[in-house]
VOGU-3710 file (C-alpha; in Angstrom, 3 decimals, decimal comma):
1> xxxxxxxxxx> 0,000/0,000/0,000  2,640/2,341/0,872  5,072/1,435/-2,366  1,857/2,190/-4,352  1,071/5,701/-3,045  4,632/6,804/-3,084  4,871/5,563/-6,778  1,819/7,656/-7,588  3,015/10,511/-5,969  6,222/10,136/-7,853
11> xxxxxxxxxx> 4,139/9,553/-11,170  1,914/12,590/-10,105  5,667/15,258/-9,260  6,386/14,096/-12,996  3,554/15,137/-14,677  3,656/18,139/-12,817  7,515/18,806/-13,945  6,578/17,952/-17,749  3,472/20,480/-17,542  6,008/23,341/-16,313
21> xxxxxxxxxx> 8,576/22,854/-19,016  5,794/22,429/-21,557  4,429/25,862/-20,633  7,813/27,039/-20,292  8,479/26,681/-23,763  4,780/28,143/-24,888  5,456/30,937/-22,628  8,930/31,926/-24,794  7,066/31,158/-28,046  4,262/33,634/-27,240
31> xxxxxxxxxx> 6,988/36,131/-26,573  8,487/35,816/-29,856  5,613/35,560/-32,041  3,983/38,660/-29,893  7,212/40,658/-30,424  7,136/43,887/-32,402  10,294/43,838/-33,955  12,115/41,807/-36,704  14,893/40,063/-36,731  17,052/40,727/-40,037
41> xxxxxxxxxx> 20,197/39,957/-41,724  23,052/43,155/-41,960  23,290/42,589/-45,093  19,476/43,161/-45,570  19,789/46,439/-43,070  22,241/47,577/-46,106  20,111/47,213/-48,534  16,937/48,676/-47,173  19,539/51,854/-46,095  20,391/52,361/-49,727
51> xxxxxxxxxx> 17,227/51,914/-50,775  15,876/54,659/-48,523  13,325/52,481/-46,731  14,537/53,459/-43,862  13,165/56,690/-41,627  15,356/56,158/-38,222  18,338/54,635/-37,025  18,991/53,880/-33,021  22,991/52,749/-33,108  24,118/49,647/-30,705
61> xxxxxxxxxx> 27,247/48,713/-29,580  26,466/45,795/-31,199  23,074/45,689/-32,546  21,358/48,498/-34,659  17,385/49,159/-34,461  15,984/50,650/-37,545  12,477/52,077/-37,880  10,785/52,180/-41,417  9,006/54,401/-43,060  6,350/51,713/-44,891
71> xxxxxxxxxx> 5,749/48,359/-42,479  6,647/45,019/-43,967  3,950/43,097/-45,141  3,336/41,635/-41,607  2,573/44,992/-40,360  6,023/45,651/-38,322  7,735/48,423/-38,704  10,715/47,567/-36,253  13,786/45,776/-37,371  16,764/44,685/-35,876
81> xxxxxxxxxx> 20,113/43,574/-36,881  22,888/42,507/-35,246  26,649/44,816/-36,330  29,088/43,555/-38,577  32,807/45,353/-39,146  32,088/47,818/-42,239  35,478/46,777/-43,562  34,576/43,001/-43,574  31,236/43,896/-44,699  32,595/45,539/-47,990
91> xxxxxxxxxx> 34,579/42,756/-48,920  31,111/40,690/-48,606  29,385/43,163/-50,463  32,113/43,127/-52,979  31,667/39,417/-52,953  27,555/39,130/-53,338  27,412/37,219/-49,999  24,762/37,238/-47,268  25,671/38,253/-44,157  24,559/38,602/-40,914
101> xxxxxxxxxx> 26,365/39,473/-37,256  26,007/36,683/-34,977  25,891/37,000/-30,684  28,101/35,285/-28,570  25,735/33,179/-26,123  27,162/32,960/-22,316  25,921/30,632/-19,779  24,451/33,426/-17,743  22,371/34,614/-20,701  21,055/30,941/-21,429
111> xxxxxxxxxx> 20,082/30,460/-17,866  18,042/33,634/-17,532  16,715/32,588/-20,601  15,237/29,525/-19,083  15,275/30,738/-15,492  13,181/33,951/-15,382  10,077/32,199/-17,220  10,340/28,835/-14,840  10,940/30,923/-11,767  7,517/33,468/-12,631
121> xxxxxxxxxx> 5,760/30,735/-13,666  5,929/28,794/-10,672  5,193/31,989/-8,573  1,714/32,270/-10,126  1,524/28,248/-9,656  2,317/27,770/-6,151  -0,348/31,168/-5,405  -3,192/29,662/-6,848  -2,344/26,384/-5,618  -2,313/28,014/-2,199
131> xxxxxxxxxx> -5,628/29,710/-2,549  -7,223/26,445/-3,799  -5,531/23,869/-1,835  -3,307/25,686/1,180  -0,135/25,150/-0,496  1,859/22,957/-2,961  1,863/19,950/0,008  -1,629/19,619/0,124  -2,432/18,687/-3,517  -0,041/15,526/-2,463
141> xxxxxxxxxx> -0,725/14,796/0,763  -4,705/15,227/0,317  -5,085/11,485/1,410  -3,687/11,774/4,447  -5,249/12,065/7,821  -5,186/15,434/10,094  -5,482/13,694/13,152  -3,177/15,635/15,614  -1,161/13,319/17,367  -0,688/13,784/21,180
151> xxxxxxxxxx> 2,186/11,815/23,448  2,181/11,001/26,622  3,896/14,712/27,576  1,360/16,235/25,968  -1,822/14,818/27,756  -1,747/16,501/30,935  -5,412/15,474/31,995  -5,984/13,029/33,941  -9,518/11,220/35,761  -8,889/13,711/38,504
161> xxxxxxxxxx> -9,472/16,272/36,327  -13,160/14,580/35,129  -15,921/14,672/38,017  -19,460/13,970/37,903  -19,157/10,816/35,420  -18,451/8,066/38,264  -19,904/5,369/36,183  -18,127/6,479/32,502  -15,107/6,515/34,498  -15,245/3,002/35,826
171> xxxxxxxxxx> -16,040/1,841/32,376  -12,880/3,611/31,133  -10,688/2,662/33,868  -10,682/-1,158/32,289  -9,580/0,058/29,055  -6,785/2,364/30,772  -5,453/-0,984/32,610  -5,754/-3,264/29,628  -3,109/-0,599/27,631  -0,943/-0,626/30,842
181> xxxxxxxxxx> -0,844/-4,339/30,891  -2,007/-6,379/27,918  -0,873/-9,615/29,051  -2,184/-9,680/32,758  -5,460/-8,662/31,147  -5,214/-11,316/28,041  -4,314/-13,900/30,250  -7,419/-15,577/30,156  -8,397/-14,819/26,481  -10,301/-11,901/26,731
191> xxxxxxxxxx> -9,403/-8,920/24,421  -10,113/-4,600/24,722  -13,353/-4,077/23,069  -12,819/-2,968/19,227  -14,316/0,652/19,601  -16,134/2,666/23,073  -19,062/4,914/22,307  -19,105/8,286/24,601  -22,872/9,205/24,546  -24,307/11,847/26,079
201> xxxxxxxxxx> -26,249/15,802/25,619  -23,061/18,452/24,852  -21,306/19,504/27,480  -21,076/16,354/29,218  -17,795/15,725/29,115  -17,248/13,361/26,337  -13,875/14,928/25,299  -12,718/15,177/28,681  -12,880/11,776/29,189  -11,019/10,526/25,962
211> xxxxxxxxxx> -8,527/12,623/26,899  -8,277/11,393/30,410  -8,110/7,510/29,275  -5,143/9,257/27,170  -3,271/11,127/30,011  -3,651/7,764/32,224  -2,951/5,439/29,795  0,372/7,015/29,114  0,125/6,336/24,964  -0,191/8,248/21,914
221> xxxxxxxxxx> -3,318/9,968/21,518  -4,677/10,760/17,738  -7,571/12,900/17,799  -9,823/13,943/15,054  -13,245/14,981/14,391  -15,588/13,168/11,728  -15,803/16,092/9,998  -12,585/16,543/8,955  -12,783/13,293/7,149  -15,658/14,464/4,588
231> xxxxxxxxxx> -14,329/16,728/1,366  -15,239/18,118/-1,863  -13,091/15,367/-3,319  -14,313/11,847/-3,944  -12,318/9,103/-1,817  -10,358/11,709/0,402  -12,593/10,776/3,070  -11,571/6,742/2,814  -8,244/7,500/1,562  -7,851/8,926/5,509
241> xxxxxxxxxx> -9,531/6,295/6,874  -7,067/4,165/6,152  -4,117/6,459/6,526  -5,618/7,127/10,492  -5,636/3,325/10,782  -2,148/2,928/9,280  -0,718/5,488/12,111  -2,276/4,102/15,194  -0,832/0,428/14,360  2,412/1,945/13,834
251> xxxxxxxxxx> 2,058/3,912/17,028  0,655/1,018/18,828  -0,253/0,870/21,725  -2,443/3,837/21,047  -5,828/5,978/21,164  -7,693/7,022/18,293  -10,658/9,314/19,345  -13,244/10,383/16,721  -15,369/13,617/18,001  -18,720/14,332/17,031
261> xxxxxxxxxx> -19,188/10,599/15,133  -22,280/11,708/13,614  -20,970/13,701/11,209  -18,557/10,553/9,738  -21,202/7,609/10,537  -24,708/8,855/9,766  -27,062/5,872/8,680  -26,748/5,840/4,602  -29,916/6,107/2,180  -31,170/8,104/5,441
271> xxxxxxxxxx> -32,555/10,969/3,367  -33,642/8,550/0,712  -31,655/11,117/-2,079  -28,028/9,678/-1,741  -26,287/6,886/-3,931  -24,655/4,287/-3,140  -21,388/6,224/-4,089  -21,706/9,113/-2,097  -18,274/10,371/-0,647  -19,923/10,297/2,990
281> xxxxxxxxxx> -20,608/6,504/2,469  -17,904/5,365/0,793  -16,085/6,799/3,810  -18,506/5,153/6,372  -18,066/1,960/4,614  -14,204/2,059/5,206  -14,503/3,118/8,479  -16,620/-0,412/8,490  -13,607/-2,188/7,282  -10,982/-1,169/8,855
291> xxxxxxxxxx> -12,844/-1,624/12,472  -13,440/-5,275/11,090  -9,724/-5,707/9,985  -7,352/-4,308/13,027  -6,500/-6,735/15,477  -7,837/-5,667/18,766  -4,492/-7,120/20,687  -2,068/-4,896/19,448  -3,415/-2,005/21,679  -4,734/-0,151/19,345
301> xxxxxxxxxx> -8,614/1,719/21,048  -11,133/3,305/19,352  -13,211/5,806/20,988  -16,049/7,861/19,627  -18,283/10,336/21,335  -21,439/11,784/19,620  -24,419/13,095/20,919  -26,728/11,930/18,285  -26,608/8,327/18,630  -30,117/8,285/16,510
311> xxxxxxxxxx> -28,604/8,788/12,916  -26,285/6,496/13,676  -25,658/3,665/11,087  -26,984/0,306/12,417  -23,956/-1,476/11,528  -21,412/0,794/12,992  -22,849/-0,130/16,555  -23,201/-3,878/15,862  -21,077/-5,883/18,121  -17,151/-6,640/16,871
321> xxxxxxxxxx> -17,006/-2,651/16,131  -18,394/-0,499/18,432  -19,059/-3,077/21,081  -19,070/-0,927/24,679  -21,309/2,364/24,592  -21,215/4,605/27,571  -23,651/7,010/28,516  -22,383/10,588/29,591  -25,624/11,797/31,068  -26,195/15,134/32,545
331> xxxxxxxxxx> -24,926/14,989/36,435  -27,136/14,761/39,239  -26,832/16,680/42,319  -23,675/14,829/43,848  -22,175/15,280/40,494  -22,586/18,512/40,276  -21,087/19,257/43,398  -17,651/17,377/42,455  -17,694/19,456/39,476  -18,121/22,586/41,158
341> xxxxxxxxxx> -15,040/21,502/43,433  -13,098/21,019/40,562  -13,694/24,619/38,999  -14,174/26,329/42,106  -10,571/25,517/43,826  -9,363/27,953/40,449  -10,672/30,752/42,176  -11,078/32,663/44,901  -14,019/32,415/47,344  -15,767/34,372/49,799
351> xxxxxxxxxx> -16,429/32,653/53,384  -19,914/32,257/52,019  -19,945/29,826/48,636  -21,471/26,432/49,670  -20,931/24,085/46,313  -23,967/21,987/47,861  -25,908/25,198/47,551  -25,066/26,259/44,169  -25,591/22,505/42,981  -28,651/22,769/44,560
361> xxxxxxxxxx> -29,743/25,759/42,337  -28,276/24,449/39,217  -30,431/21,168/38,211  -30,378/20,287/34,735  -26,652/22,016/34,200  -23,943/20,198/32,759  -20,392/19,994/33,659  -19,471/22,544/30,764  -22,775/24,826/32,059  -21,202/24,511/35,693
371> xxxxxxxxxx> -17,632/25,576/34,122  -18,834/28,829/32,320  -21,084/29,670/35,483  -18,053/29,980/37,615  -16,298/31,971/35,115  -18,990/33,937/34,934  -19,352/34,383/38,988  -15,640/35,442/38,581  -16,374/37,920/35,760  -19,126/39,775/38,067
381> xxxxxxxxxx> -17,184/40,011/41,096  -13,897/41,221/39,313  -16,528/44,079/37,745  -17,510/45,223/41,240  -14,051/45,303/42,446  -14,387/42,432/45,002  -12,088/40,899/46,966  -13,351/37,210/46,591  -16,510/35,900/44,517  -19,676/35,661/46,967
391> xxxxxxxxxx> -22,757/33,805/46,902  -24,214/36,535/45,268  -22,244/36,690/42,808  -22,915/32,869/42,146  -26,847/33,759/42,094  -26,579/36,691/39,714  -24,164/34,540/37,440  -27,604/31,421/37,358  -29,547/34,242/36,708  -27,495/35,500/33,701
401> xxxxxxxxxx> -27,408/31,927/32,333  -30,790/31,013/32,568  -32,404/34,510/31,691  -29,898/36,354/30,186  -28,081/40,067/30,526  -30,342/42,475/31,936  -31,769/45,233/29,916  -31,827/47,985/32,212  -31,981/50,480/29,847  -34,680/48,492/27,721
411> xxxxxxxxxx> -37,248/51,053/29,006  -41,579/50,049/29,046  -44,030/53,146/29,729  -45,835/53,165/33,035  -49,261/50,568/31,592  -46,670/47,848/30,260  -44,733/47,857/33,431  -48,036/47,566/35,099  -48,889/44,630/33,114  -45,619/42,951/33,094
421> xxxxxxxxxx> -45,524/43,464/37,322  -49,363/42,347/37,710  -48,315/39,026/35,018  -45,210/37,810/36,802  -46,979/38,357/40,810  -49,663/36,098/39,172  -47,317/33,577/38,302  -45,561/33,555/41,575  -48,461/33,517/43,900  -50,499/30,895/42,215
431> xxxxxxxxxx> -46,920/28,830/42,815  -46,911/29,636/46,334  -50,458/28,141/46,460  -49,945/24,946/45,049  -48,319/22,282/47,659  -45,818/20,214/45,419  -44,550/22,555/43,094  -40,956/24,044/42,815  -39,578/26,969/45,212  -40,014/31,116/43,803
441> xxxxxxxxxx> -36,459/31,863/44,371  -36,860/35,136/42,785  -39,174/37,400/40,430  -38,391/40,693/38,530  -39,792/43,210/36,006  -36,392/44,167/34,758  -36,119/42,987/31,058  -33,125/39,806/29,813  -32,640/38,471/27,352  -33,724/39,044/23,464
451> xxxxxxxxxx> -37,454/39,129/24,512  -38,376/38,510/28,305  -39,870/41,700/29,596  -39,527/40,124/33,371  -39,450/36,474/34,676  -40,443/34,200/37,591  -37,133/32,366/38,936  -38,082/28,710/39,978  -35,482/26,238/41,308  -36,512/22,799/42,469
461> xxxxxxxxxx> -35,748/21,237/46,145  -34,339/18,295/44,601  -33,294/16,022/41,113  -36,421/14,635/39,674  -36,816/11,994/36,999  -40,340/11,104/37,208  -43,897/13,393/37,444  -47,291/12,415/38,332  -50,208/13,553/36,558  -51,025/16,121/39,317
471> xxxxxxxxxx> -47,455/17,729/39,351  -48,374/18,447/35,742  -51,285/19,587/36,018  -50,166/22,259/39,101  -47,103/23,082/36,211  -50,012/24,269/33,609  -51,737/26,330/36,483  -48,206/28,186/37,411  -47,637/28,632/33,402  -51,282/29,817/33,137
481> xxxxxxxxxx> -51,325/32,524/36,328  -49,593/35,396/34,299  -52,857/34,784/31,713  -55,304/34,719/34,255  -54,041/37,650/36,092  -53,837/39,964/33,491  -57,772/38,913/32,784  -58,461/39,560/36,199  -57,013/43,203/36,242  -57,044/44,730/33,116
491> xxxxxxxxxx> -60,199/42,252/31,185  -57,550/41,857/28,532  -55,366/39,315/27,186  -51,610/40,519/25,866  -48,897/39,214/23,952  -46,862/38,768/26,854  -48,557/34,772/27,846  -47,134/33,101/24,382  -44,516/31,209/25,471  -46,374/30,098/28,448
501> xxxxxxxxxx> -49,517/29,112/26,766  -47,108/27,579/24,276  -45,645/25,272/27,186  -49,192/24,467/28,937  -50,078/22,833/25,492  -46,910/20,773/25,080  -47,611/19,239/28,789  -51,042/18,968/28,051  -50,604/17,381/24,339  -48,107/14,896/26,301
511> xxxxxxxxxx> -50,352/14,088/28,760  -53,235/13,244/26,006  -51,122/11,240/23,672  -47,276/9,869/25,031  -48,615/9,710/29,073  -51,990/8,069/28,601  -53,202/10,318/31,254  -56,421/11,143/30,181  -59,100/8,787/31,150  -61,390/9,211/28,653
521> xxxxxxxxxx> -58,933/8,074/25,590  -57,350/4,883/27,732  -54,023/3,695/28,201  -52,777/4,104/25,075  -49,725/6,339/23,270  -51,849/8,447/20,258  -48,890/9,937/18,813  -46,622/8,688/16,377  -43,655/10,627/16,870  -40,123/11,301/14,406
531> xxxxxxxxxx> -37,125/10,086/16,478  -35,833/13,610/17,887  -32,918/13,602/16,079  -33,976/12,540/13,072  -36,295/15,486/11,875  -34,987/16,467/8,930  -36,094/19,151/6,859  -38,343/18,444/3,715  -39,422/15,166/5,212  -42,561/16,944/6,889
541> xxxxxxxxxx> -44,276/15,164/9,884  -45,170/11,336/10,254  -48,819/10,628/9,166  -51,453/10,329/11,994  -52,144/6,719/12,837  -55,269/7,405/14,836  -58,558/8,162/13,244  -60,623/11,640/12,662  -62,746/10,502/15,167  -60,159/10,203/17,896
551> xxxxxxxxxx> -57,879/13,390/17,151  -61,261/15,311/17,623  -61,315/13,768/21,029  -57,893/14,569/21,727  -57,626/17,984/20,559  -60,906/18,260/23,096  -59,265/16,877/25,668  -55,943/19,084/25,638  -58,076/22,331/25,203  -59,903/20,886/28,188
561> xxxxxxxxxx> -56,908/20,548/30,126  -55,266/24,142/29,581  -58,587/25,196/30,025  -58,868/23,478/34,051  -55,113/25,196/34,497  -56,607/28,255/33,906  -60,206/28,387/35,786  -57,693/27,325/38,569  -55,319/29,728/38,175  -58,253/32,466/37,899
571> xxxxxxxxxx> -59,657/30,731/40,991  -56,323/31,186/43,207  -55,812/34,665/42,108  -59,479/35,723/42,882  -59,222/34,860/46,517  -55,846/36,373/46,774  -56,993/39,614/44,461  -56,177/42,362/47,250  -52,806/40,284/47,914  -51,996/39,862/44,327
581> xxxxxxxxxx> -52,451/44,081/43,712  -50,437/44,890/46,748  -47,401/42,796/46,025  -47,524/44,098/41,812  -47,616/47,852/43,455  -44,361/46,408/45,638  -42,702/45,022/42,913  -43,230/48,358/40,617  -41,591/50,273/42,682  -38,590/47,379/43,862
591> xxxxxxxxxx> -37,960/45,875/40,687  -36,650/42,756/41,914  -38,329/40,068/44,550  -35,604/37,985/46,279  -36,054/34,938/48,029  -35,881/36,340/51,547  -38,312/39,119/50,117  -40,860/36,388/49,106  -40,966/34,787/52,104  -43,693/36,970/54,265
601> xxxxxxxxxx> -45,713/36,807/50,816  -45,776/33,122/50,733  -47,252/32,949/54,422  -50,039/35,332/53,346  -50,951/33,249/50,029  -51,111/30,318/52,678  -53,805/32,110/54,578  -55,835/33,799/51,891  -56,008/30,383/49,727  -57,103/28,387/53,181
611> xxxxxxxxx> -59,637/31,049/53,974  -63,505/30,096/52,791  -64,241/31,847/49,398  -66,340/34,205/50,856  -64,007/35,786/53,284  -61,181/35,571/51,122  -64,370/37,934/48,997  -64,250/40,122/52,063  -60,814/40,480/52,656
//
């Protein structure tokens, strides 16, 4: 393989070198056929002086130019001849012989000759071959693979460094001892799995990890992304392929990680357009061979990571290739905290920062989300001129991340400040009323964002994985209490409850037909739904499987539901009408509700929801 690819190379620099010297020798042609001026005998020079055909003379030391006063019959009117001795030259005239003066060539002469046309020429070469192609190298070496290699000294990252991913890391931790110790590990006929699949949402930690196993492992590391595989060219993709495969088993024992997989392995014929031939599959399909042709006891690893395992092709993950897949999910609460104490000993800290606190306020983040939140906690306290980042600091930075950079200077006249205040109190105390739903940490009429003209800050207690029907159901009522209240006080509905109404009727629609929550329709999923990553554009949405009959009944069924949320909502906000006005008046004049602000509220939404409806009337 390698005697043939030098050969062509060697065939291709050949070709090349014939080209030049071919255009070369065009290039000098075009010179002389372009030139204006002809190239005559002396002898002929004498002639066309005594003739008189001649209007100008410019005198050489040893050539003469002549311009004449009719053009030859080629249209130039520029000769030139080279001087001969006028003694010598009578003796030829005297003699009726031809002559001519003839220039003594010197090497220096030849080689500019030859030189100054090879040397331009391959100026303008190598500058569009560098706009095209980066450079005369890469037109030769477009085969080869741009994995960039990383030894031992290089990998400086160890699974001390990665937190939060117990499980990947025990996983891992086999593969890191098998490339320490191949024969302890082989001694009972049991080889390293062929390739390891890092799955997981972004931000997981995917990378970290492959670069860990690296840094532990002490080996070679060749990383890559699938994209880099794909060009405009067909077979460059393959052609790397193997030249990736060819480097690890010469580097062996080794780690070859592929980033973002997807992009390299998609399922073929998945948009039902492509070929057979198409560069993308061609490439896949070596991929295919090569992880069915290396021989898993030299050392030699293949990880992947991708967070699309969806488009995946079927026979990339068969076993014999990709035969271990990890999942990289998003930490839980413990996780998060051994993240934060690995980002959080980088900077410094005020007496106050509790990691179980911030994890606590930070559900749902990854372990790249918890990274740029501490950089961001250490951006806001270095603005204020602090001494150490506070908890404060850490609760602005959430806020930022979740809601955005306030728009302080985003300014609303007096009626929608009114409505935006009255909209987000609604929202807050018809959370306080329900009993199982998550904590107000915070609400505000001071615009983030691209669009949010004030927000309601809810953090749950704790991790949660699973939700009853009622917990949904009190979720549509908070969604629906900025609706209801601005019904209550101004009889109007605004723009303002889209994305809330927008979210009631996703839970609802769920409910109806993935949950089989709704009694009247039965236990039964009603929705045929694309796989999530696999909704690609021009395919439009899967056909309804359920009958005319039955999507009347659920469409009545989720407008039913959202329609509950809402009586309920109006319900809560009615008996708590005098408490809801007082608190939007509070909140137009603060701004900003905090957590320690919201507590005497809560108490009084207790009592005024516990009340009978006709004292809560009263009050």
């Amino acid at each position: 393989m390698e005697k043939s690819d030098k050969a062509g190379e060697w065939g291709l620099g050949v070709g090349y070198l014939l080209l030049a010297v071919l255009a070369i020798l065009a290039f000098q042609q075009f010179l002389q056929t372009q030139s204006q001026t002809q190239v005559i005998p002396y002898s002929e020079f004498v002639d066309m002086l005594r003739d008189d055909r001649i209007a100008e003379v410019k005198v050489g030391e040893r050539v003469v130019e002549a311009t004449l006063k009719k053009p030859l019959p080629d249209g130039r009117k520029q000769v030139l001849a080279v001087r001969v001795d006028p003694r010598f030259a009578q003796e030829l005239d005297a003699a009726q012989v031809k002559y001519s003066g003839a220039v003594e060539n010197t090497w220096g002469t030849t080689l500019l000759y030859w030189l100054a046309p090879a040397v331009i020429f391959f100026f303008i070469w190598n500058f569009f071959a560098r706009r095209v192609g980066q450079g005369l190298g890469s037109i030769m070496s477009v085969g080869q693979s741009r994995a960039k290699i990383f030894m031992e000294k290089d990998v400086k990252v160890g699974f001390a460094d990665v937190a939060g991913v117990d499980e990947a890391k025990e996983e891992l931790q086999e593969i890191v001892a098998f490339l320490r110790d191949p024969a302890t590990w082989g001694r009972l006929g049991a080889h390293i799995p062929k390739g390891i699949l890092l799955v997981g949402p972004p931000g997981t930690g995917k990378t970290l990890l492959a670069r860990a196993v690296a840094g532990e492992a002490g080996v070679p590391f060749l990383s890559i992304t699938g994209s880099e595989f794909v060009e405009m060219f067909v077979g460059v993709g393959a052609a790397r392929v193997r030249d990736l495969f060819t480097q690890a088993r010469s580097m062996a024992p080794c780690i070859i990680f592929i980033d973002e997989l997807d992009a390299l392995g998609r399922a073929r014929g998945i948009s039902g357009l492509s070929g057979g031939h198409d560069e993308k599959e061609q490439t896949l399909n070596q991929l295919l061979a090569e992880l069915d042709g290396f021989d898993p006891t030299v050392g030699v690893v293949l990880l992947a990571a991708t967070n699309r395992p969806e488009v995946l092709d079927p026979a990339l993950l068969r076993a014999g290739r990709f035969d271990r897949q990890i999942s990289v999910d998003r930490p839980d609460k413990n996780g998060r905290v051994s993240i934060l104490g690995v980002h959080l000993g980088k900077i410094r800290l005020a007496a106050d920062v509790d990691p179980v606190r911030i994890a606590a306020l930070t559900p749902g983040f990854t372990g790249a989300d918890l990274a740029n939140l501490v950089n961001e906690a250490a951006t806001l306290a270095t603005r204020r001129k602090a001494q150490a980042v506070s908890i404060e600091d850490f609760t602005a930075a959430i806020e930022r991340v979740l809601a955005g950079p306030e728009k302080r200077k985003r300014l609303l006249n007096p009626r929608e400040r009114s409505i935006v205040a009255h909209h987000e109190m609604g929202h807050a105390i018809v959370a306080m009323a329900l009993p199982d739903i998550d904590v107000v940490r915070k609400v505000s009429i001071i615009p983030r964002g691209l669009g949010a003209l004030g927000y309601t800050m809810q953090m749950p207690a704790e991790d949660r994985y699973l939700m009853t029907r009622t917990e949904l159901l009190d979720r549509m009522t908070v969604l629906l209490g900025g609706r209801a209240a601005e019904m209550l006080v101004f009889q109007e509905a605004t723009t303002g409850a889209a994305d809330d109404l927008q979210r009631a009727t996703e839970i609802a629609r769920a409910m109806v037909t993935r949950y089989g929550m709704e009694p009247g329709l039965g236990q039964a999923a009603l929705a045929t739904e694309r796989p999530r990553y696999l909704d690609l554009q021009g395919l439009g949405p899967l056909p309804s499987e359920v009958s005319d009959e039955t999507g009347a009944r659920i469409d009545a069924a989720i407008r039913d539901l959202v329609e509950r949320a809402f009586d309920r909502a109006t319900k809560i906000l009615r008996r708590c009408a005098s408490l809801h006005r007082e608190a939007a008046q509070r909140l137009l004049d603060q701004e900003t509700f905090s957590e320690s602000d919201l507590l005497p509220l809560q108490a009084a939404v207790k009592e005024c929801v516990e009340r009978p409806p006709e004292d809560a009337a009263r009050g």
